[in-house]
NUVEXDREN-905106 format. One record per residue (C-alpha): residue number from 0; x, y, z; residue in three letters. Coordinates in Angstrom, 2 decimals, decimal comma, always signed. Layout:
BEGIN
R  nr       x       y       z rest
R NUM       X       Y       Z  Ala
...
END
This chain:
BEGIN
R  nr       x       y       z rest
R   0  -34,16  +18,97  +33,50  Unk
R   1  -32,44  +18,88  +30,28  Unk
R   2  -31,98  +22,31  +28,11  Unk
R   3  -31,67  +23,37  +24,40  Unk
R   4  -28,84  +26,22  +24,53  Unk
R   5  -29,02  +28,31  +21,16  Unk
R   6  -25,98  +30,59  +19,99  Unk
R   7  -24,21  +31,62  +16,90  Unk
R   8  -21,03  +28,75  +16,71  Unk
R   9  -20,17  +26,36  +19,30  Unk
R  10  -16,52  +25,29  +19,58  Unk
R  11  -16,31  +21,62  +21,11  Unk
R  12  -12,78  +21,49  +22,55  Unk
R  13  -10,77  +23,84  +24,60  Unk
R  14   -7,12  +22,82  +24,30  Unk
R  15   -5,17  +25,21  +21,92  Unk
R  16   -6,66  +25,21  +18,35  Unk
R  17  -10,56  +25,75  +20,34  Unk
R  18   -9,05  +28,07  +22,67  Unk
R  19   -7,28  +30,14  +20,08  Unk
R  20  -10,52  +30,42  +17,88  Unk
R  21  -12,37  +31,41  +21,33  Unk
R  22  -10,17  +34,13  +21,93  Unk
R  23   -9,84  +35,90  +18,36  Unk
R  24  -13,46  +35,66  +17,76  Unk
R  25  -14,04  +37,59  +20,94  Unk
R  26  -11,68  +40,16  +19,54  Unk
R  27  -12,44  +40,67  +16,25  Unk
R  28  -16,05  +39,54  +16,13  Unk
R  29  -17,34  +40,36  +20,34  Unk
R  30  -21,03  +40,10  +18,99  Unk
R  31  -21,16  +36,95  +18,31  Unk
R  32  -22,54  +34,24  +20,65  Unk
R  33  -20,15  +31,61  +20,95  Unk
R  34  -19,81  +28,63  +23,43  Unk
R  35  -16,28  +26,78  +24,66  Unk
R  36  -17,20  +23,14  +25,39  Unk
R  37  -14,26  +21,41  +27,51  Unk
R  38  -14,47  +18,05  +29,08  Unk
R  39  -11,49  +19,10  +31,47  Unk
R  40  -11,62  +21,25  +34,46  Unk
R  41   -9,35  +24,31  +33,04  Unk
R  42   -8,64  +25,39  +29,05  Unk
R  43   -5,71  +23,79  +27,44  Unk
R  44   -4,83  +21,17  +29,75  Unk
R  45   -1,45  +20,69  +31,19  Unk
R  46   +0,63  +21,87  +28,13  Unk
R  47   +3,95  +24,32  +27,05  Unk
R  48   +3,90  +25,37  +23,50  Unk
R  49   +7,03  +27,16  +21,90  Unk
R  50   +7,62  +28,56  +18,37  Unk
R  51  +10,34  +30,66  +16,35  Unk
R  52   +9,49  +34,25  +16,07  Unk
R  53   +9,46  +33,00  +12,52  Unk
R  54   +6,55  +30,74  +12,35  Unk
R  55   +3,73  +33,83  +13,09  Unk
R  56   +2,61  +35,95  +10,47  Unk
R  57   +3,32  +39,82  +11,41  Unk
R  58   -0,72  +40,04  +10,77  Unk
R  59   -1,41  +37,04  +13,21  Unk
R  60   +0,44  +38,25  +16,07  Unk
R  61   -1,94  +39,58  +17,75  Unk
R  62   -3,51  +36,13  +18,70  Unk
R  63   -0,40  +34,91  +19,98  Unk
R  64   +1,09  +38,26  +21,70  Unk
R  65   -0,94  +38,13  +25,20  Unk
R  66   -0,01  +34,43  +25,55  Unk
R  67   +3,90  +34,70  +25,76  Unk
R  68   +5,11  +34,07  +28,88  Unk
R  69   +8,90  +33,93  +27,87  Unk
R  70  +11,19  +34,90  +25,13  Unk
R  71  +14,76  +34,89  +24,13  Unk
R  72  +16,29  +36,59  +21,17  Unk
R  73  +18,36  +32,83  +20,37  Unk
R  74  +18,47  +29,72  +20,84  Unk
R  75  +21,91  +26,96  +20,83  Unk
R  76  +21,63  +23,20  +19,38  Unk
R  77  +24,26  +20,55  +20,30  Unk
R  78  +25,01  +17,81  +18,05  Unk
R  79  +27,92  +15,25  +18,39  Unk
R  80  +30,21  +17,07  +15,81  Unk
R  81  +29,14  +20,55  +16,46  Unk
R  82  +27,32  +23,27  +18,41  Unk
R  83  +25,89  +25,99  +16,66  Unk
R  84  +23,73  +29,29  +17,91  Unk
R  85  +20,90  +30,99  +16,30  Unk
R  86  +19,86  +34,60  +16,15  Unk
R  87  +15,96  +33,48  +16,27  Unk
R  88  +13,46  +34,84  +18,64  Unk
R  89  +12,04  +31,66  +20,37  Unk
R  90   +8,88  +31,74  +22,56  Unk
R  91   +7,18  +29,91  +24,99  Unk
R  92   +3,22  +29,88  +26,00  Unk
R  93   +2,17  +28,38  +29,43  Unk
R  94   -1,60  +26,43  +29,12  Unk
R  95   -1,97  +28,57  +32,41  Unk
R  96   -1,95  +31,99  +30,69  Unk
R  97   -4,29  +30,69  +27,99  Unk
R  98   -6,71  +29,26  +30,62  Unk
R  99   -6,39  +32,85  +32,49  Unk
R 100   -6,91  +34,61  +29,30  Unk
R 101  -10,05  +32,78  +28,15  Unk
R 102  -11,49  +32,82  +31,31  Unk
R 103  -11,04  +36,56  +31,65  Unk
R 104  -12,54  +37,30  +27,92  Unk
R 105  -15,70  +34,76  +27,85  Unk
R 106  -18,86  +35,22  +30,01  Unk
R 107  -19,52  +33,11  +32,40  Unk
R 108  -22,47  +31,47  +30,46  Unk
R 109  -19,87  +30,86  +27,24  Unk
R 110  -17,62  +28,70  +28,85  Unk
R 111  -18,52  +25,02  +29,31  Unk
R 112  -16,27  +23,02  +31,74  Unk
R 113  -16,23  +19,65  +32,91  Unk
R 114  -19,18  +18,99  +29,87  Unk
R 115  -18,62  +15,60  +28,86  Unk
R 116  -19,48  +15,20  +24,83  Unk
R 117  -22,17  +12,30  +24,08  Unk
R 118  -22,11  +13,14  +20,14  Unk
R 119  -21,57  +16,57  +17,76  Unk
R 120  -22,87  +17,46  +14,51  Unk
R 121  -22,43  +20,18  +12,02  Unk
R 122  -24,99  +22,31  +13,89  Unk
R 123  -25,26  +20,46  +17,26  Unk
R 124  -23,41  +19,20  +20,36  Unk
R 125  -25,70  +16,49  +23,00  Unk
R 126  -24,14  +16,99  +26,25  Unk
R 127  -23,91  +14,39  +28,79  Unk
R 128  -25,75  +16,16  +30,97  Unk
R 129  -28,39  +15,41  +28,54  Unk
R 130  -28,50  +19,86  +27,53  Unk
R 131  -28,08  +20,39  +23,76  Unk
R 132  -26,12  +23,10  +22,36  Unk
R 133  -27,65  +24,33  +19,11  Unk
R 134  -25,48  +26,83  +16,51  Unk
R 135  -25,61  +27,81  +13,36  Unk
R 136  -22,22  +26,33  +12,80  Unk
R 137  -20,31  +23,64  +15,52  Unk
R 138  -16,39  +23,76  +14,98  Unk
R 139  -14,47  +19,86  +16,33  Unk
R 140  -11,63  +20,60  +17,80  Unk
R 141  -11,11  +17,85  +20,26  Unk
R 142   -7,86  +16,44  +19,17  Unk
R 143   -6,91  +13,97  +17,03  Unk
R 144   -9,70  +11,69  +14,78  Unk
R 145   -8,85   +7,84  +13,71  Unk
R 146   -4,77   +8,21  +13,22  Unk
R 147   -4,94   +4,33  +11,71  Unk
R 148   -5,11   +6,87   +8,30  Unk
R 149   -2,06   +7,96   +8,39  Unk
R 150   +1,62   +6,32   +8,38  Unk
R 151   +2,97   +7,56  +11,44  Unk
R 152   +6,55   +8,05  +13,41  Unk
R 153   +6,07   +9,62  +16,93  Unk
R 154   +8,23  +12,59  +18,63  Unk
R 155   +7,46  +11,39  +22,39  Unk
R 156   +8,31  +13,27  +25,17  Unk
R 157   +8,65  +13,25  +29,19  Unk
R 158   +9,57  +17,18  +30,73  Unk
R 159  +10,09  +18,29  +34,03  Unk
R 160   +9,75  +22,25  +35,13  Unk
R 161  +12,35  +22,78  +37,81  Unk
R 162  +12,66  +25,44  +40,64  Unk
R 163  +15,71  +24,89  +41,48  Unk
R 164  +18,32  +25,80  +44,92  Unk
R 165  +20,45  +28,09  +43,00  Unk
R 166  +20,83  +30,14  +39,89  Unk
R 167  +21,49  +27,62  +36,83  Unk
R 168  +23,35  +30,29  +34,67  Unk
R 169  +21,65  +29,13  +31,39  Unk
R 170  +20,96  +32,48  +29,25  Unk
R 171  +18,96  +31,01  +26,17  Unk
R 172  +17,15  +27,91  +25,21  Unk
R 173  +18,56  +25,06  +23,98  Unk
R 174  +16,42  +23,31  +21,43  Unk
R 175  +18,20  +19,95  +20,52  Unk
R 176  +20,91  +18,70  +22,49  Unk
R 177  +21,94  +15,32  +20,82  Unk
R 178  +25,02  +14,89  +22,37  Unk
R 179  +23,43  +12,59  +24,89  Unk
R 180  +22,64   +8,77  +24,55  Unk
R 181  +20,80   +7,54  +21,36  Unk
R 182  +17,90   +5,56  +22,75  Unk
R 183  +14,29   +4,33  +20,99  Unk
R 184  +15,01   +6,26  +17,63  Unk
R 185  +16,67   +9,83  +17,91  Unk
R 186  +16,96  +11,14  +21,44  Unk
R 187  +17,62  +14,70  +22,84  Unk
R 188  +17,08  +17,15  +25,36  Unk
R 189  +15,41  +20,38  +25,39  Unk
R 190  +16,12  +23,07  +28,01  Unk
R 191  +14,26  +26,24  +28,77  Unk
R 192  +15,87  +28,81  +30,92  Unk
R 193  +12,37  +30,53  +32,40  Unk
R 194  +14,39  +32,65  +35,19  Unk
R 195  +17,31  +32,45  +36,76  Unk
R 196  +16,44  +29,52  +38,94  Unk
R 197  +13,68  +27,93  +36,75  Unk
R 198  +14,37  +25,10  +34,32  Unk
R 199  +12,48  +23,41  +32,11  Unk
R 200  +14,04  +20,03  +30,94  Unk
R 201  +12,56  +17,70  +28,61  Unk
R 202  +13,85  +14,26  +27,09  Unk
R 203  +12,27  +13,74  +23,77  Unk
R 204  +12,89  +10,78  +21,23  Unk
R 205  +11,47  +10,63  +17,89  Unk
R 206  +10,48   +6,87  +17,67  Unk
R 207   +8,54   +4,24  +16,24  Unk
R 208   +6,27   +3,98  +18,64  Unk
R 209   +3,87   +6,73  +21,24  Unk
R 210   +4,68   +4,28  +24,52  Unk
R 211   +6,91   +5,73  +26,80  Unk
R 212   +7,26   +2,48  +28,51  Unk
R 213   +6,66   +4,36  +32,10  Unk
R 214   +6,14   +2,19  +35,28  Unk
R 215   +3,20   +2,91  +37,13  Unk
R 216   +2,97   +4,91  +40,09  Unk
R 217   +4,96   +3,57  +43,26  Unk
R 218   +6,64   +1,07  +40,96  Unk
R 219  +10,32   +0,52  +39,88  Unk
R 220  +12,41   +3,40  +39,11  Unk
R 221  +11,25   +5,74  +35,83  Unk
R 222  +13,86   +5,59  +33,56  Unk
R 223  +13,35   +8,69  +31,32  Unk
R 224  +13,13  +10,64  +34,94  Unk
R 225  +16,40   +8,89  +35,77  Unk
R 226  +17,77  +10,36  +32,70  Unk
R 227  +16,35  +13,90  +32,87  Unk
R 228  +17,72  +14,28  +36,58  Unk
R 229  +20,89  +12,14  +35,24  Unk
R 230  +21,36  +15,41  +32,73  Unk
R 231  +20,16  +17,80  +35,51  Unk
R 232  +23,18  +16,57  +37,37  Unk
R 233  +25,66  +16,62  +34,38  Unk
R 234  +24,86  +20,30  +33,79  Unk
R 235  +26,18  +21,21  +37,12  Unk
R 236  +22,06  +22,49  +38,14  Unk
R 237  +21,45  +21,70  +41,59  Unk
R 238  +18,40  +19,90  +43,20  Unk
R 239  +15,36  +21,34  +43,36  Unk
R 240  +11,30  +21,29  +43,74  Unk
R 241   +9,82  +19,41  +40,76  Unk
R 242   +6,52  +21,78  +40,29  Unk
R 243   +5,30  +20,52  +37,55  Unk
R 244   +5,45  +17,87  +34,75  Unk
R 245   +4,31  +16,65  +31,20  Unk
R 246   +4,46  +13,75  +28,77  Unk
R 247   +2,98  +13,75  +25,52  Unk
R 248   +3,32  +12,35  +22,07  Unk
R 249   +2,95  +14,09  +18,94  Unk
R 250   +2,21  +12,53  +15,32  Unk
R 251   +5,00  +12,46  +13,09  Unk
R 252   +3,50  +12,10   +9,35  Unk
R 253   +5,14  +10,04   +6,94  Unk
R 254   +2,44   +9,73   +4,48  Unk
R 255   -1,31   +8,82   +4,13  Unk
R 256   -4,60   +9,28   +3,23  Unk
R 257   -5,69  +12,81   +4,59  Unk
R 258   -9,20  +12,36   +3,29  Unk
R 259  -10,04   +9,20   +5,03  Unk
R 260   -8,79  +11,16   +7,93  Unk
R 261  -11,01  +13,95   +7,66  Unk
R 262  -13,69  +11,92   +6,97  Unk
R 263  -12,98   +9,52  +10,05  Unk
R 264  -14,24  +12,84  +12,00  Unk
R 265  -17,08  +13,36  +10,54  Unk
R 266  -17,61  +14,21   +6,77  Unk
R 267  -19,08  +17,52   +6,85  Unk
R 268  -17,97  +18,33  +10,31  Unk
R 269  -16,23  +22,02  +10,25  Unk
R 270  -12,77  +20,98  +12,27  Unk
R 271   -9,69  +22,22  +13,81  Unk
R 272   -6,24  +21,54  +15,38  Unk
R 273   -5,25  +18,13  +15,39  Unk
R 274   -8,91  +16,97  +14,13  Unk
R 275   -8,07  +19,03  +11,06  Unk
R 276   -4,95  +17,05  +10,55  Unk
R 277   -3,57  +20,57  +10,98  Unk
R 278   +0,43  +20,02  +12,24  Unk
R 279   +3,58  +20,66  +11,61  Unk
R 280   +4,93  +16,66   +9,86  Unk
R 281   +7,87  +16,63  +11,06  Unk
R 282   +7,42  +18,18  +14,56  Unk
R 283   +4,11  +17,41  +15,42  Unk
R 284   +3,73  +21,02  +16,69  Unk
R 285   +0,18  +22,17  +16,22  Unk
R 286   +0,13  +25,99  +17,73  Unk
R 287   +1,30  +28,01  +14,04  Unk
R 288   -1,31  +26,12  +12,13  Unk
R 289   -4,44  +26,78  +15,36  Unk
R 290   -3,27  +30,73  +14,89  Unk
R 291   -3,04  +30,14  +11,08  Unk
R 292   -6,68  +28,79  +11,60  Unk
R 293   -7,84  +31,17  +13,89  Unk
R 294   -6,79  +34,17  +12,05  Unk
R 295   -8,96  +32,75   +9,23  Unk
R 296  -11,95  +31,92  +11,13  Unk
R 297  -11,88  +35,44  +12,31  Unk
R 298  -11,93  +37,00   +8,92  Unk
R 299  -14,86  +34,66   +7,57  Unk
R 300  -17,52  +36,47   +6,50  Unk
R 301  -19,48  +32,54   +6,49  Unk
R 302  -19,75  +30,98  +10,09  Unk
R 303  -22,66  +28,44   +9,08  Unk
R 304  -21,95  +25,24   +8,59  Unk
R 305  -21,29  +24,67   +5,49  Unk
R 306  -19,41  +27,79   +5,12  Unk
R 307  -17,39  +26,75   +8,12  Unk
R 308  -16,46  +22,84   +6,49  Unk
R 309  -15,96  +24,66   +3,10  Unk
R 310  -13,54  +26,90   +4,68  Unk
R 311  -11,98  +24,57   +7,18  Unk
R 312  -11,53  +21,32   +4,99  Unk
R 313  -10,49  +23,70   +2,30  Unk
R 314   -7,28  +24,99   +4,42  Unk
R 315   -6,58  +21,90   +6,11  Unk
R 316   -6,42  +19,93   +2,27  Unk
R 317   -4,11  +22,90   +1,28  Unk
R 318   -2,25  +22,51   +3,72  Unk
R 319   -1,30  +19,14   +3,61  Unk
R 320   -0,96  +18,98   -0,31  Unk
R 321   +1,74  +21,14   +0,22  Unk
R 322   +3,56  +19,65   +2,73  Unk
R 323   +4,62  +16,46   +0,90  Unk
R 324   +7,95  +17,29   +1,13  Unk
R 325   +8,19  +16,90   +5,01  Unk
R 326   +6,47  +13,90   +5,07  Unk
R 327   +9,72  +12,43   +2,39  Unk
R 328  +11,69  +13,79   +4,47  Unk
R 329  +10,01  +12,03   +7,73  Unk
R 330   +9,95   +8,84   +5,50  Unk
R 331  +14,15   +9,18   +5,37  Unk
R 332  +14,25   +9,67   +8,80  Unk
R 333  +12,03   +6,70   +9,73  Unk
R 334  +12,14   +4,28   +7,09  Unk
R 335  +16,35   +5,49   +5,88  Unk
R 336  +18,13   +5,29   +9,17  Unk
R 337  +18,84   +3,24  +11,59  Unk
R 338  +17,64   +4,38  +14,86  Unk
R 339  +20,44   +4,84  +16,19  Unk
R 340  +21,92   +7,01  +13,76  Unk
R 341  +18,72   +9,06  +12,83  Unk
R 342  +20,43  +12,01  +14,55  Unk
R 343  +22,51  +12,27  +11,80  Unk
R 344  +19,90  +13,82   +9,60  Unk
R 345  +19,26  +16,59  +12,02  Unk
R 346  +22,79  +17,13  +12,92  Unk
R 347  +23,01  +17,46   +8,56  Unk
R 348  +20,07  +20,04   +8,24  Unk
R 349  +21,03  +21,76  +11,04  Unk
R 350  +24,38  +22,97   +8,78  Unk
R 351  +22,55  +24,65   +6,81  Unk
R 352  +21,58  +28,58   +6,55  Unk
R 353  +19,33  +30,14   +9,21  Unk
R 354  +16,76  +32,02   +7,55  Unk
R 355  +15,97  +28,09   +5,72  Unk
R 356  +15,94  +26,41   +9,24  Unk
R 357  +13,45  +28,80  +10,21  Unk
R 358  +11,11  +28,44   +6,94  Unk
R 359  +10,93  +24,80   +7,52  Unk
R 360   +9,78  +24,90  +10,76  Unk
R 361   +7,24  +27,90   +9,43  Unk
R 362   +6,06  +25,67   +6,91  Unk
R 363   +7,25  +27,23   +4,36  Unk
R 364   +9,88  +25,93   +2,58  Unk
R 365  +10,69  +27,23   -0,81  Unk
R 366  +11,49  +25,06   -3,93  Unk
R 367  +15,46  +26,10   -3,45  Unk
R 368  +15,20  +24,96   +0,15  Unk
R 369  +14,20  +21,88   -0,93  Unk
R 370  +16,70  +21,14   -3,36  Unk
R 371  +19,65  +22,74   -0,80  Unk
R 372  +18,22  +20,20   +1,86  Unk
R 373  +18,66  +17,39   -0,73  Unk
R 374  +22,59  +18,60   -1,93  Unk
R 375  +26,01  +17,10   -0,93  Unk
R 376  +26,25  +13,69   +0,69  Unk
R 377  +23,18  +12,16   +2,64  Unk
R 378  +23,54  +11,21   +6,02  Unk
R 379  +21,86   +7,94   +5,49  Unk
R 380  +23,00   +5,09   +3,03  Unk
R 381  +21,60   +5,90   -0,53  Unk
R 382  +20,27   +2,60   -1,43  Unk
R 383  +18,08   +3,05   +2,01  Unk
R 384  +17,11   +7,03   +0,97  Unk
R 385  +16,01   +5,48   -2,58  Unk
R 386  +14,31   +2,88   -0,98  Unk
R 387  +12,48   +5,35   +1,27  Unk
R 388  +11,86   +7,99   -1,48  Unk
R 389   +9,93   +5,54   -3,46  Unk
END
């Protein structure tokens, strides 16, 4: 027999952004009733999110501080005509530990698994089970709305976590290495060392396209595995158990209209994470702006409806104003260079001064960063940067 299920704000979604919000309203507001709706059987899927050290406010880390599972105090890039190290605490956060931890902080009657989602409101969420959730506010965070909105490029990505026979003798992350073959737009590999016989590998291409052109299971040979092992091999790492693996692709923003694309979710629906258009432009990364958000739902003195949209929209429209200088620089990258040569814009930035590497992927590039990303000779052909800049 169907139910009505009343409580203070119902969060519809339980990747990061909904898991996030779960977890700091439970700490900093533990009398309110709220509910975690998740179509999946676990919170956050099968996901690892990194950041720089830099990209958390010292006032936010408390969201993100139970969630590490590994750390380094650097990181390395490799580019074709240079490697380079930097003195930047990188992190990594396993969708395990933020499963764990929001199981561990919700009551059993707060968390909704395996709830498929017939329709949500402002105040409202109809259940397939036919049970409706009512709240004096409903937050969206289900992932992304209609991205036909934006103009897109795609960072695409297959990784494989390795236990491997032996140690692999790796000592810090390697973020970018581009020294490998140039395939479907700007390829590279990322490496995480998580213990002395645990790697993480993962080829990534920023492309034109999401499809990672993968056979099907029991079909011909998977090329982007042939390549990750292919690099596996080259790095001198021997074989090992393959225990576990991801694929994903993240929206790279090159322009559009973020209003149509908030509305495409529903107008006055309060929303978060990817629904909120809330990512990084050129990375895709979502997690600094879902502890940006949760931080602020936290503080809200307003959890209805309307003071949730009002304060939601209002961040996410900020937010993306201000970020039209990624989204240029996205349109260089995409629309400037040839595929095959679009590492050469990352191998350019990646020249310049730490402390500016680390405020772009923050977000929060200054004026002078902007102009010292522009300086000295482009790494494209200027009649295709003007071309792309208009």
């Amino acid at each position: 027999m169907a139910s009505t299920i009343r409580c203070d704000l119902a969060i519809v979604g339980g990747g990061l952004a909904g898991g996030l919000i779960a977890l700091a309203l439970k700490k900093k507001r533990p009398d309110l009733d709220v509910r975690l709706i998740e179509a999946g059987p676990n919170i956050g899927g099968n996901h690892l999110w990194s950041f720089f050290a830099s990209d958390i406010a010292d006032a936010d880390r408390w969201i993100v501080a139970p969630l590490v599972c590994h750390g380094w105090n650097a990181y390395d890039i490799k580019f074709p005509a240079y490697n380079r190290s930097f003195d930047t605490a990188y992190y990594s956060i396993e969708s395990t530990r933020l499963d764990a931890l929001v199981r561990a902080a919700l009551p059993p009657q707060a968390l909704l698994l395996g709830e498929r989602v017939l329709g949500v409101s402002p105040r409202a969420v109809v259940l397939g089970s036919g049970d409706r959730i009512e709240a004096a506010g409903v937050i969206d965070a289900r992932g992304a709305a209609d991205l036909s909105q934006l103009e897109l490029g795609w960072q695409k990505f297959v990784g494989r976590d390795y236990q491997l026979a032996e140690p692999h003798g790796v000592e810090r992350p390697i973020v970018m290495d581009a020294t490998v073959p140039q395939i479907d737009g700007y390829r590279f590999v990322y490496v995480l060392p998580f213990s002395q016989t645990r790697l993480f590998i993962e080829d990534t291409y920023y492309s034109d396209t999401p499809d990672l052109y993968r056979p099907a299971p029991g079909g011909n040979a998977d090329p982007i595995v042939e390549r990750i092992e292919a690099y596996r091999a080259a790095g001198g790492w021997t074989a090992g158990q393959v225990v576990r693996e991801e694929q994903g692709a993240l929206p790279v923003a090159l322009g559009g209209d973020f209003e149509g694309y908030w509305k495409s979710g529903g107008a006055r629906l309060p929303k978060a994470g990817m629904r909120a258009g809330l990512f990084h432009p050129t990375t895709g990364y979502s997690l600094p702006d879902a502890v940006r958000t949760a931080s602020l739902i936290a503080r809200a003195s307003d959890l209805s409806a309307d003071g949730l949209h009002d304060l939601l929209h209002g961040f996410a429209s900020t937010t993306w104003a201000k970020r039209g200088f990624y989204r240029l620089l996205d349109r260089m990258l995409y629309r400037a260079a040839e595929p095959q040569e679009r590492y050469r814009v990352l191998q350019h930035f990646y020249r310049l001064n730490p402390a500016l590497v680390g405020r772009f992927y923050a977000g929060q590039t200054t004026m002078f960063d902007q102009a010292r990303i522009l300086m000295g000779k482009p790494p494209v052909k200027l009649s295709a940067a003007a071309k792309a800049l208009r």
